[in-house]
N, C-alpha and C positions, 0 to 999 in steps of 0.2 A: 504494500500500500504506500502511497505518496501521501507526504503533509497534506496536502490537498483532502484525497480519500479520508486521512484519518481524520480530520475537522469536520469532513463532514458527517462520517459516521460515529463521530462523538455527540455530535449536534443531533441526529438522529436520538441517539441512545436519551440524552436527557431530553428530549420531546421541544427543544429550544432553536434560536437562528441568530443570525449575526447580530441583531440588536438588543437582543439579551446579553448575550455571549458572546462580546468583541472579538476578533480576532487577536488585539494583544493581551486580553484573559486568559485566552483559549492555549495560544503558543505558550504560554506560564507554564498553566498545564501540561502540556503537552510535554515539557521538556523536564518536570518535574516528574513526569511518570518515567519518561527515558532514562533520566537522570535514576531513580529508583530502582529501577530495572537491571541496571548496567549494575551497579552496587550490590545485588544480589546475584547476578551472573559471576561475579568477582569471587564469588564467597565459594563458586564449585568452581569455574575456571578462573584464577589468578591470572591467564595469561591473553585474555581475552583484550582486544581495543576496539573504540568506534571504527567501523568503517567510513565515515565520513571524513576522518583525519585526511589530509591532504600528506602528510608528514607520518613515519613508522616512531615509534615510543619510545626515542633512543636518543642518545646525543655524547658527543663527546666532552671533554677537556684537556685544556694542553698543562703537563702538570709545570711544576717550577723543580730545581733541584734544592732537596731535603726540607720543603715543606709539605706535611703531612695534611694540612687543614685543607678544603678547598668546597665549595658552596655550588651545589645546583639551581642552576637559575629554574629552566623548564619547571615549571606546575605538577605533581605528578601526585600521588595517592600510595606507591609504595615502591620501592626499587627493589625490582626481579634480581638482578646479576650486574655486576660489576666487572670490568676485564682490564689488564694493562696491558702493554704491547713492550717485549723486549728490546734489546738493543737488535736483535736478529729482524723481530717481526711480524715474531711469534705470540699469539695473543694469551693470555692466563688469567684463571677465573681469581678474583681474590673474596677470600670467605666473610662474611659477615661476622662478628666478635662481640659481643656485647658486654656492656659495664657486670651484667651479674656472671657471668662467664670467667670474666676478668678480675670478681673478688672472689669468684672459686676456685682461681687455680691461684692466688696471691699476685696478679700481673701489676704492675703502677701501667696505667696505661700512657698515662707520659711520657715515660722514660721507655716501651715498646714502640711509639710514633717517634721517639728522639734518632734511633737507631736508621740507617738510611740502607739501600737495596732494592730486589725486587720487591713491590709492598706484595703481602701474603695475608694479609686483614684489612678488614675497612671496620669501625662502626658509624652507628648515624643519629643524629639530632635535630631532628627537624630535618633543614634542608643542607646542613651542614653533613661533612663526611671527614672521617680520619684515616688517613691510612696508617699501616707499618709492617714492613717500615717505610718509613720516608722514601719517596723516588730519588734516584739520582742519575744522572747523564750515562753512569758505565753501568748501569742493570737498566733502564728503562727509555724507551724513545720517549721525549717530553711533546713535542707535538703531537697534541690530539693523542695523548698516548694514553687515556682512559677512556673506556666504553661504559657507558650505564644504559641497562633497559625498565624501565619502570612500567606501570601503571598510571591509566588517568580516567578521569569520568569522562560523561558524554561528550559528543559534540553537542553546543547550545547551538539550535537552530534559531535565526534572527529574521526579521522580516525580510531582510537584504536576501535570504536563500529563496531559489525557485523554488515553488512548488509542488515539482516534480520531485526534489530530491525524496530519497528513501530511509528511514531511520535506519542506523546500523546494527538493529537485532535481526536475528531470522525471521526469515515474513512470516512464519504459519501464527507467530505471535505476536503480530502487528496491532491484532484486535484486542489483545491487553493492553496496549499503551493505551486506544482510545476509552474502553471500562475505568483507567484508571483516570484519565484527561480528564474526563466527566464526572466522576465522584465527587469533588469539592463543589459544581453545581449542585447535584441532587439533592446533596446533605443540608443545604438551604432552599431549597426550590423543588424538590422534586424524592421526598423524604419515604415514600412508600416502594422508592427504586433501589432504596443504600443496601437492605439487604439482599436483595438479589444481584446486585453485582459486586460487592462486595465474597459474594460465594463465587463468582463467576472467578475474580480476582484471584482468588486462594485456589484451584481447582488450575485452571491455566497459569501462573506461575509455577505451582508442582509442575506442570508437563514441562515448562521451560527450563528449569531447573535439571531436568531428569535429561532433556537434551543435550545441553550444554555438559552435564556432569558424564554423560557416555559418548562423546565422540573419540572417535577412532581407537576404539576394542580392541585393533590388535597391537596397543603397545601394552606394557605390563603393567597386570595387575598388583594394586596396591593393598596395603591393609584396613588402608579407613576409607572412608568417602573421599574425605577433603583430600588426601594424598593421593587418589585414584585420577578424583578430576584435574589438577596438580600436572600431574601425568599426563594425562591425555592431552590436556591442552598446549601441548609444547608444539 
């Protein structure tokens, strides 16, 4: 379905039309369900993005020699993986480390980011990152010589987008976004419709959920759910 379709079969759903429900109430909507949506797809696939991104979920930085500290600008919701690039060219994942990690084995973490080489940990604070150890010129290319992949919410559709374009979930569950667009109407306007789509809601995000958490079966199975979907979604 296209913004178009879903507007109007929102507007359908709660029995309303543009002069009730402006089109800049409606896009609210709209992008708050997407936005909703995408935040629970995360939760069975971690590795999921809008398709509407114009740009993949990644970015680099060019590091400095033996400073550990360095800030990601991009927006993101959670970083997947981290990589540096040797003096060869050769890329290497570096581990995530965290402060309770680092008072269970007695680390000063300080003095592990003082240390310089290829870095083999990162931890993270906010949008802040440390590495250690430290990069330096003879283990690490400094240009663009860290990779990050992260996580981000939807794309916010704005008036400026055509109406053609396509939300970036799978279509078969297109028509959740509009159930959900339209619920903040109903609940004022249209009160004898909350529970029924409200169950509509919960019934079609299980099937969505249940998609997303089982795509492509034949890599390996995990032991929990969340680890399965995890999996699959790479």
């Amino acid at each position: 379905m296209t913004i178009s379709q879903i507007n109007t079969r929102a507007r359908l759903l709660g029995d309303t039309d543009s002069t009730a429900l402006t089109d800049a109430n409606l896009l609210v909507s709209v992008n708050l369900a997407i936005e909703d949506l995408i935040s629970q797809i995360h939760e069975v696939c971690p590795t999921y993005d809008d398709e509407n991104f114009a740009n993949i979920a990644s970015g680099t930085i060019t590091l400095e020699e033996a400073v550990s500290k360095y800030t990601i600008t991009d927006k993101f919701l959670n970083i997947l993986e981290i990589k540096v690039k040797d003096v060869d060219g050769a890329w290497h994942f570096v581990t995530p480390y965290s402060l309770a990690e680092a008072q269970r084995d007695g680390v000063i973490l300080e003095t592990k980011e003082a240390n310089t080489g290829l870095p083999l940990t990162y931890r993270k604070m906010g949008r802040t990152i440390w590495l250690a150890p430290a990069p330096t010129a003879a283990s690490v290319t400094l240009t663009a010589g860290l990779k990050f992949v992260y996580t981000r919410t939807s794309y916010q559709i704005t008036s400026d987008d055509d109406e053609t374009l396509v939300p970036g979930i799978a279509s078969p569950y297109h028509d959740l976004i509009c159930y959900k667009a339209i619920l903040p109407y109903c609940l004022s306007y249209k009160k004898d419709r909350v529970a029924l789509y409200e169950k509509k809601i919960m019934e079609r995000t299980a099937q969505m959920l249940s998609f997303y958490a089982n795509l492509q079966k034949d890599k390996f199975n995990r032991m929990t759910v969340s680890q399965l979907a995890a999996d699959n979604c790479e």
